[in-house]
C-alpha positions in Angstrom: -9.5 -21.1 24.9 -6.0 -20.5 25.5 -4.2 -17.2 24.9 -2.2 -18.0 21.6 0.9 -16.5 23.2 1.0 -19.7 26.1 1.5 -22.0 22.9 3.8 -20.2 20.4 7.7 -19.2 21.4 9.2 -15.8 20.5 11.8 -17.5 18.9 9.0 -19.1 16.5 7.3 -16.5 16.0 10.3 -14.6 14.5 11.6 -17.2 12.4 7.6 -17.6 10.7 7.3 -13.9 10.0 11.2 -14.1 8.9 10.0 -16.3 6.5 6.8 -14.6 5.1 9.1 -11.4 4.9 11.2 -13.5 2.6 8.2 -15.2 0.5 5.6 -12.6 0.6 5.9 -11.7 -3.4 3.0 -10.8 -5.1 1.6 -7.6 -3.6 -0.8 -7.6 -0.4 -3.6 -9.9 -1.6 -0.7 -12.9 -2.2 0.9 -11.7 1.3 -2.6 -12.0 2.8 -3.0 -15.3 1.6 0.3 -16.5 2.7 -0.2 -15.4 6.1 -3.6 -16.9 6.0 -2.3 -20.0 5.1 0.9 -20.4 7.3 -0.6 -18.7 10.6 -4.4 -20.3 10.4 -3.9 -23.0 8.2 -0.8 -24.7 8.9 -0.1 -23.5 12.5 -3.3 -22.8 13.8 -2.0 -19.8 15.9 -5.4 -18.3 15.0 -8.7 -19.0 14.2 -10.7 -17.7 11.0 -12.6 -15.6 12.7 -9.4 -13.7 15.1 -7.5 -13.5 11.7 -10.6 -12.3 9.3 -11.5 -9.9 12.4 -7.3 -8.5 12.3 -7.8 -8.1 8.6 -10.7 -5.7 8.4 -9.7 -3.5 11.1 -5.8 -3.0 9.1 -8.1 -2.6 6.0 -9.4 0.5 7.7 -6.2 2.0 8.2 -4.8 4.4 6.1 -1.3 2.8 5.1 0.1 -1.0 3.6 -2.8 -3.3 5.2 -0.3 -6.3 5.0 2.1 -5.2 6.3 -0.6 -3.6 9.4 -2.2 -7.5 9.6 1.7 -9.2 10.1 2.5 -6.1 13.3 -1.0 -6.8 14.4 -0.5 -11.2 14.6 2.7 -10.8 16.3 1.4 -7.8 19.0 -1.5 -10.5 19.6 1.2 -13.7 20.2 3.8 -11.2 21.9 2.8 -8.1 22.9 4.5 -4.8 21.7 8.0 -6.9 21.1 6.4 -9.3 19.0 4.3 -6.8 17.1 7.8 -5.0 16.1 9.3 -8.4 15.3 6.6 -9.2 13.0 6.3 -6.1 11.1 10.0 -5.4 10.8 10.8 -8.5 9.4 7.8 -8.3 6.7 9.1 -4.6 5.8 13.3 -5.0 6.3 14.2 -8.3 3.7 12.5 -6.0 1.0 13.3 -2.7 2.2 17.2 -3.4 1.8 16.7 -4.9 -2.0 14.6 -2.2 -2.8 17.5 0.4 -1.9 20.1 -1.6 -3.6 17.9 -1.5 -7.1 17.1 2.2 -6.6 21.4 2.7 -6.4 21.4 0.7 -9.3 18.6 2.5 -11.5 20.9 5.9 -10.3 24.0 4.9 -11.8 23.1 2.4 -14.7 19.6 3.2 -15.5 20.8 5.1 -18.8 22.6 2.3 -20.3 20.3 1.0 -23.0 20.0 -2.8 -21.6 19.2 -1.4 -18.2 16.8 0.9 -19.9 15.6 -1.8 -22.0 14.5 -3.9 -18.6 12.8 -1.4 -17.2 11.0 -0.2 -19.9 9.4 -4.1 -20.3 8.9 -3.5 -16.6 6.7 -0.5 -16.7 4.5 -2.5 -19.3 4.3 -5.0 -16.9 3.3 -3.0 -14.1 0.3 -1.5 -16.1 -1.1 -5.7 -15.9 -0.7 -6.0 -12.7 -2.7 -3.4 -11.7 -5.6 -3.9 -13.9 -5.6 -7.5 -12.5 -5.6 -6.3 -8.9 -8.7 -4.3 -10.2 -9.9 -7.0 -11.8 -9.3 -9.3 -8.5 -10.8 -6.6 -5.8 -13.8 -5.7 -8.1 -14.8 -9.2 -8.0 -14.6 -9.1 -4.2 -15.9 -5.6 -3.3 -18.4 -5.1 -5.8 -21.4 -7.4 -4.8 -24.6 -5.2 -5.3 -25.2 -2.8 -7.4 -25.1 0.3 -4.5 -21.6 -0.8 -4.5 -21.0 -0.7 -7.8 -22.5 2.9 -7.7 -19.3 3.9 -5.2 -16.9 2.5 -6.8 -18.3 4.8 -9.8 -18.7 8.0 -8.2 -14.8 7.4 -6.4 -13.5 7.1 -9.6 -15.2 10.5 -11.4 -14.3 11.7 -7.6 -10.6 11.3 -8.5 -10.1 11.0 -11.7 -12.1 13.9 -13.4 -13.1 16.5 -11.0 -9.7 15.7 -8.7 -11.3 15.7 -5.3 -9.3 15.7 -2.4 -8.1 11.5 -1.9 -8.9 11.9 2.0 -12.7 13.0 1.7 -13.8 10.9 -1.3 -12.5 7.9 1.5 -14.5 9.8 4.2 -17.5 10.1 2.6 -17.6 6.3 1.3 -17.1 5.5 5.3 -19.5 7.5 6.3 -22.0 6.4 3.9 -21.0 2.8 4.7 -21.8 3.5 8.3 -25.2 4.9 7.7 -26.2 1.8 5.3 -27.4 -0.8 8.4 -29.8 1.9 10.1 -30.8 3.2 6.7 -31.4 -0.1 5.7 -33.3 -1.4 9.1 -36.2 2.3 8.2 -35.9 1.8 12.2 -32.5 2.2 13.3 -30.7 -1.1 13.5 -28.7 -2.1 16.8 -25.0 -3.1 16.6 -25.0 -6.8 16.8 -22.1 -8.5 19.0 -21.0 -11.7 17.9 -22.3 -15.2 19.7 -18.0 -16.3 20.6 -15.8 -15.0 23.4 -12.3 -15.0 22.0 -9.7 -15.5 24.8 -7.5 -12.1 25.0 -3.9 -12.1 26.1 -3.3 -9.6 29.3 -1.7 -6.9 26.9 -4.7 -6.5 24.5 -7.2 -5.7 27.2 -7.3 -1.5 27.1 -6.7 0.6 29.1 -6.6 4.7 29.3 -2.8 4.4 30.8 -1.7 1.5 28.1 -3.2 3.9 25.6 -1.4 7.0 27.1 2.0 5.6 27.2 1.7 3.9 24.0 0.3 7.6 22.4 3.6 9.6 23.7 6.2 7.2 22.8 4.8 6.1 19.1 4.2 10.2 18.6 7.6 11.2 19.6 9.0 8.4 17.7 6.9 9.4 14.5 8.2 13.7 15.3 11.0 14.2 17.2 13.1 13.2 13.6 10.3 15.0 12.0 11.1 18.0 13.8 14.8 17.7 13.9 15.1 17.2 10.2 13.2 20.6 9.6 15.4 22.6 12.1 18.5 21.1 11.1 18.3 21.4 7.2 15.3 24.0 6.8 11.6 23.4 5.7 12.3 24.1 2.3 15.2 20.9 2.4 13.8 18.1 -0.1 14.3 15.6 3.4 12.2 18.0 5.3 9.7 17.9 2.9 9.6 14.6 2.0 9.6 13.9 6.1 6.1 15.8 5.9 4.8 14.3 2.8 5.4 10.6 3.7 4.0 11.6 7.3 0.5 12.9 5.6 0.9 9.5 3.4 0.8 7.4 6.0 -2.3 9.5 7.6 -4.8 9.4 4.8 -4.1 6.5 2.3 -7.0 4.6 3.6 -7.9 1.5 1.5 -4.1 -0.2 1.1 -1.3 0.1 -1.0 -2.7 0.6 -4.2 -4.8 3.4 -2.8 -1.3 4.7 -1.5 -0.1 4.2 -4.5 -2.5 6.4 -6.7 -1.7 9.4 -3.9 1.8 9.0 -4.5 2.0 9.2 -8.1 -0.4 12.1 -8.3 2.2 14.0 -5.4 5.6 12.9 -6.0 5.2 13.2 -10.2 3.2 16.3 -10.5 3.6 18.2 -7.2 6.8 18.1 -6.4 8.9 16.6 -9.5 10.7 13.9 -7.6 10.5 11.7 -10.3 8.4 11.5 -14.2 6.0 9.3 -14.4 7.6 6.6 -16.7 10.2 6.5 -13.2 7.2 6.1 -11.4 6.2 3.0 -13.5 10.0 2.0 -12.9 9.7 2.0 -9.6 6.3 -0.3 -9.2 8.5 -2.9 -11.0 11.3 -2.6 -8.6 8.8 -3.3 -5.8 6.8 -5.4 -7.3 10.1 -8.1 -8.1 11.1 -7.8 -4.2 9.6 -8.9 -0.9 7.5 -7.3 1.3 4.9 -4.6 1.0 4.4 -2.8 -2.4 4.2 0.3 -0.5 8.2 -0.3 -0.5 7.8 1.9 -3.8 7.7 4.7 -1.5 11.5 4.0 -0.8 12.4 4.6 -4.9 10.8 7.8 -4.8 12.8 8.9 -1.6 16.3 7.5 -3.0 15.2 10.0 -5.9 14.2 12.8 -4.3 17.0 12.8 -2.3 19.4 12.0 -5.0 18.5 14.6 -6.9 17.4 17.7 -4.7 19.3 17.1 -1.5 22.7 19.2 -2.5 25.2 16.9 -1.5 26.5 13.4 -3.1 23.5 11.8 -4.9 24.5 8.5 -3.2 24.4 10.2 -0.2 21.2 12.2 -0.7 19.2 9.4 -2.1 20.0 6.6 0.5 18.6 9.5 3.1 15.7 9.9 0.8 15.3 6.3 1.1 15.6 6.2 5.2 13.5 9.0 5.7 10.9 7.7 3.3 11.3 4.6 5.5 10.7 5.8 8.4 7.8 8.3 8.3 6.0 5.6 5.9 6.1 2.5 8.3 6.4 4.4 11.8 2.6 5.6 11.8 1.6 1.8 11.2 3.2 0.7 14.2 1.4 3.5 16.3 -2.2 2.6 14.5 -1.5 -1.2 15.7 -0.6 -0.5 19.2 -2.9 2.0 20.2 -6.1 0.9 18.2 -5.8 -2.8 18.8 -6.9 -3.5 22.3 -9.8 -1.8 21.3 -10.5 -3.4 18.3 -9.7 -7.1 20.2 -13.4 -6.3 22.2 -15.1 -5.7 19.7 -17.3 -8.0 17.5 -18.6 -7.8 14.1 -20.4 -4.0 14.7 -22.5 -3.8 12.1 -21.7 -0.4 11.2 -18.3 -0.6 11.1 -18.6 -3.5 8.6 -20.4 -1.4 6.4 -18.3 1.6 6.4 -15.3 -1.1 5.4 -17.3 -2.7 2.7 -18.2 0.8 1.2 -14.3 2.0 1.7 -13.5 -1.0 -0.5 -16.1 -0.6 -2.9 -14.5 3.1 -3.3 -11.0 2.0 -3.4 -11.9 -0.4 -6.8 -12.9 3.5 -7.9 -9.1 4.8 -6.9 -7.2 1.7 -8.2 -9.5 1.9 -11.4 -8.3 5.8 -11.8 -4.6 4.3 -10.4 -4.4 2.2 -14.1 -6.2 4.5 -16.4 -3.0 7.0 -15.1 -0.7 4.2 -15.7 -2.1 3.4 -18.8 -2.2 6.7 -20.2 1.4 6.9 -19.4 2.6 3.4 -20.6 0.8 3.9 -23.8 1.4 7.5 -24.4 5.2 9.1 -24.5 3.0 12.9 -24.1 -0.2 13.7 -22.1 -2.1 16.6 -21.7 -5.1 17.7 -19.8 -8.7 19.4 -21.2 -10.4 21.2 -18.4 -14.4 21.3 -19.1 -16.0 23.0 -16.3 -15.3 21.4 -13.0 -14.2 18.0 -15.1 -10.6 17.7 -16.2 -9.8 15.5 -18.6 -6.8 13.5 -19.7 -5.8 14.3 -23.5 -2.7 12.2 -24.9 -1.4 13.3 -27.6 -1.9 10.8 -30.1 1.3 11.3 -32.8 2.7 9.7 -29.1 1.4 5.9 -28.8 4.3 3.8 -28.0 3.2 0.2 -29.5 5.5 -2.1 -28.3 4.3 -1.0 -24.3 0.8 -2.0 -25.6 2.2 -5.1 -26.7 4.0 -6.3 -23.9 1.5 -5.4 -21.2 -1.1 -7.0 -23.7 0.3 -10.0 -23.3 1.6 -9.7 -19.4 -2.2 -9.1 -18.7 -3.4 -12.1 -20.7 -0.9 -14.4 -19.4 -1.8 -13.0 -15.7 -5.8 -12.9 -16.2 -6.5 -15.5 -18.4 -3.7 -17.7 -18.5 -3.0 -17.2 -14.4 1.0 -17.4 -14.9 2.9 -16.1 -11.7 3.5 -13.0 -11.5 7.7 -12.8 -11.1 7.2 -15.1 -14.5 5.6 -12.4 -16.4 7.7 -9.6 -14.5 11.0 -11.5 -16.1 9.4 -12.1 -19.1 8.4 -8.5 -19.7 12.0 -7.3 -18.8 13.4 -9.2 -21.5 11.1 -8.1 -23.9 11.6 -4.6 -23.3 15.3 -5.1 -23.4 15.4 -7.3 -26.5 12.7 -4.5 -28.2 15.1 -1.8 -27.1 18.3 -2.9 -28.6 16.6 -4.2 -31.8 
């Protein structure tokens, strides 16, 4: 078998993953599928097995798995270059639009027909997620031991607030256990029967790995660094340099696992933004291109905006690029350096495991992700009830806001049942919101 890169151009290359960064609405499993069906089905660049094999290893990685699967297809085709081809133009198209409706939401987002969209928005957003809930249940949770993670990642997070990273840790390392637990006799890792074809650049080496280490590290620190001796580590862009660096270090399970860290941190830690902005800013991403981790980039504009001291244009579009940068830098550095590796090696059983059980617990941290959206959709005040270890959420009642229910009672019937597209039901919401909040 050919390597893929003898039969597909840069020049190709860059104009397919143009597109996809263009069309790639929906969130990551809609961008999945239309790299699925553009670079396997239509093109044939890669084989099931190659792009199913890409896809698990990115859904290990902490960070935006789609966005990880589009850098890892173009470093196959076209080494490093084509690896920063692909995954800038998946991350750029939307990254610009989100900016220009964060400046926007700054300047207009009191005016009652502005506030009006938005508010239909946040409804909205609280459908989407339980659908993508709904959707990765359906796909993660096949046995019942599953089903018994995804339970105990939920009361993990939600109720006794255990720390994101080891909740993930432990469901991998349960995972990896499962086959040899499972065997009573220890079960061997199981190499699969085909030899893919590897391009020169994906066969590792320690001195590939070396070089690759330094320069994605000193990209990822030197500004990291810089920031905090120019401006101080108490400057909001020196903090948020370090947040969105630990982000992008333990969000394992995708972007609605980064998600549900992000709103916990940004709202309640460090009072970037409330949580109804939060909301906000989940609509923004979700009507633009690219990776729904682009949220990330509203709640850098903001925290910049607001806390940086100088002009709150200023401040928030270097919220916005520094939120950017430390966000999407690590996933370049997780492609280049783990891929070779990854390329020579073939359905270990182990390591499927421990990704099966990691998804299984992310349907527990999306499922904790929409009961804190809900709460706050549904509820204008919420408080919490601490009962031992367990803390529990307590709106405040005298607070239910029923034209939220409404509207994201019907978004998520017209996107479970009904299965109306998603940017219909997103416009749709909008207007209701606005219409409800000049009535």
């Amino acid at each position: 078998m050919k390597s893929p890169a003898r039969a597909v151009s840069p020049a190709e290359s860059a104009r397919v993953f143009a597109r996809i960064g263009l069309l790639s609405f929906g969130g990551p499993a809609g961008q999945i599928a239309l790299m699925h069906r553009m670079l396997v089905e239509e093109r044939g660049w890669l084989d099931e097995k190659r792009f199913l094999h890409a896809l698990n290893y990115c859904m290990l990685l902490p960070g935006p798995e789609a966005m990880q699967l589009a850098t890892y297809v173009g470093w196959l085709l076209h080494g490093v270059r084509g690896g920063l081809v692909a995954g800038l133009l998946f991350v750029l198209p939307g990254a610009v639009l989100i900016t220009a409706l964060s400046v926007i939401y700054l300047h207009f987002g009191d005016v009652p027909l502005v506030a009006g969209l938005l508010f239909g928005l946040q409804a909205a957003v609280l459908a989407v997620v339980l659908e993508a809930l709904v959707r990765i249940s359906r796909r993660a949770l096949g046995s019942r031991a599953m089903a018994v993670v995804a339970l105990l990642a939920f009361t993990a997070i939600a109720l006794v607030h255990l720390p994101f990273p080891l909740v993930i840790g432990l469901a991998a390392l349960a995972g990896a256990l499962m086959p040899a637990l499972a065997a009573g006799n220890g079960a061997v890792n199981e190499a699969a029967d085909d030899v893919v074809a590897v391009p020169e650049w994906a066969h590792p080496t320690l001195r590939r790995l070396a070089g690759t280490l330094a320069t994605w590290l000193a990209i990822w620190f030197v500004p990291l660094v810089v920031l905090r001796i120019a401006l101080g580590d108490g400057h909001v862009l020196a903090v948020e340099a370090i947040f969105f660096s630990k982000m992008a270090t333990v969000t394992f399970g995708g972007a609605y696992a980064v998600l549900a860290y992000v709103a916990q941190q940004a709202v309640e830690i460090y009072g970037w933004l409330m949580p109804d902005e939060m909301l906000t800013g989940l609509g923004l991403a979700e009507t633009t291109p690219g990776p729904l981790i682009l949220v990330l980039v509203f709640v850098g504009f903001l925290g910049g905006a607001r806390f940086a001291g100088i002009d709150p244009l200023t401040g928030g579009l270097a919220g916005a690029l520094v939120a950017l940068w430390f966000t999407f830098v690590p996933c370049f550095l997780w492609i280049f350096a783990g891929a070779p590796y990854v390329e020579v090696v073939r359905n270990v059983r182990w390591l499927t495991s421990a990704l099966a059980t990691v998804t299984a617990a992310v349907v527990g941290v999306i499922a904790n992700l929409a009961l804190w959206f809900a709460l706050h959709v549904l509820f204008a005040s919420v408080g919490e009830l601490a009962v031992g270890p367990v803390v529990l959420p307590m709106p405040d009642l005298a607070s239910f806001q029923p034209a939220s229910a409404v509207i994201a009672g019907l978004a998520a019937a017209a996107l479970l049942r009904f299965h109306v597209s998603l940017i219909a039901v997103l416009a749709v919401s909008a207007v209701a919101g606005a219409a409800w909040t000049v009535a």
